[in-house]
Each structure stands twice: as C-alpha cells, then as structure tokens.
N, C-alpha and C positions, 0 to 999 in steps of 0.2 A: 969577614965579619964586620958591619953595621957597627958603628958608637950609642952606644946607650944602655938601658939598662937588658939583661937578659937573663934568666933562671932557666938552671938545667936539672936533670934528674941523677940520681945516681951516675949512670951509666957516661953522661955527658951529653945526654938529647936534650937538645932546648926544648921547655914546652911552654914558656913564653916570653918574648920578649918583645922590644915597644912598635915591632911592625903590626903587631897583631892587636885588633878589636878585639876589648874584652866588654863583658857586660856589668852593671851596675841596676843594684835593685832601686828602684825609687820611691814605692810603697808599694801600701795594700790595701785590700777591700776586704769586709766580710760577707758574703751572700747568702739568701735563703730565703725562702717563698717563692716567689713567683719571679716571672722575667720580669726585667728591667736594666737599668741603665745606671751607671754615674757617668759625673766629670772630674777628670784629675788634669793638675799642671799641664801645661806644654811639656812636650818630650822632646828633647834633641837627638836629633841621630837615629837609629832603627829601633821601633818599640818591638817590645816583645811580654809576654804573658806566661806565668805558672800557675798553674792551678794547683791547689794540694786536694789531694783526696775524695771523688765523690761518692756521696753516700754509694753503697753498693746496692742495695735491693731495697724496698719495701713490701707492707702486706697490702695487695691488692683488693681484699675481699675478696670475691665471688671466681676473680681470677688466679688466685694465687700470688706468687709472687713474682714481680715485677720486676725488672731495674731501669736503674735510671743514667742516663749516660747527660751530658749539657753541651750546649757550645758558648763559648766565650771570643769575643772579636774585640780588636782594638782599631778604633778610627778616630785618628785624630789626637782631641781631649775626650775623648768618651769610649766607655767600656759597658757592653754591652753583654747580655746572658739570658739565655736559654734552657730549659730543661727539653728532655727527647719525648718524654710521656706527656707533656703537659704540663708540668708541674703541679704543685709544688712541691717542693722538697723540706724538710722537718729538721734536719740536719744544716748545719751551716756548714760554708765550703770558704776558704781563704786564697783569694787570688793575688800574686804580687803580680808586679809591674815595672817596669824597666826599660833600657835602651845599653844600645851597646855599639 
C-alpha cells in the first residue's frame, strides 16, 4: 500500500486514490444556431468535453422528421461545433469542459 490518501467501497475496493487522474470541470459554454467556435483558458493536462443533451429531432417540412446529431472538438484554447444536417439547431445545447 502507497502513502496518501485513498477511498474505498464498501467491500474494501479502492476506487480512488492519489495514483490516479481524476478529472476537473472547468467551465462551460452554451451553443445553438449555427457552427462555430469559442476560446476558453489554457487547459493543463488532458482536455476533455461533455456534452448534455442534443436536441433529438426536428420538423423537416416536406421531409418529415429529421434528427440531428453534432460534433464537438477541443484544440487547444478553442472549441469548436458542428451540426450533422447542417444546422441549425433551435434548442440550445451545454458543453462543459475540463482536463484531467
């Protein structure tokens, strides 16, 4: 056993202690319309991205119904987003942001 600190479960499994990377939110964004960009802080250490919830469908018109899926990238200081139809989307969508 390691010196430091360590949390177990019930049973006696560790399920973390200080060898281990854990993550840290850093903020967030709210998105919606069209593709684009921001810039956020320097990040130290491995970024990473959550996304909550995207819209699930819209009315297409003449096609019915649609949905809509995005893609989201982190490079760097900048965060980047996509819709899959084209956008845009009506709905806003909340992306945190983090490193771990």
């Amino acid at each position: 056993m390691g010196i430091g600190l360590q949390i177990s479960d019930a049973q006696g499994t560790p399920i973390l202690d200080t060898s281990m990377r854990t993550g840290r939110i850093l903020g967030s964004i709210t998105i919606s319309g069209n593709a684009g960009s921001t810039t956020v802080p320097t990040v130290v250490g491995t970024p990473f991205l959550v996304v909550t919830s995207w819209p699930r469908s819209y009315n297409s018109g003449q096609f019915g119904t649609a949905y809509v899926w995005g893609d989201v990238t982190f490079d760097g200081t900048t965060i980047r987003w996509s819709f899959g139809l084209g956008g845009p989307i009506y709905d806003s969508v909340t992306v945190y942001y983090g490193s771990y």
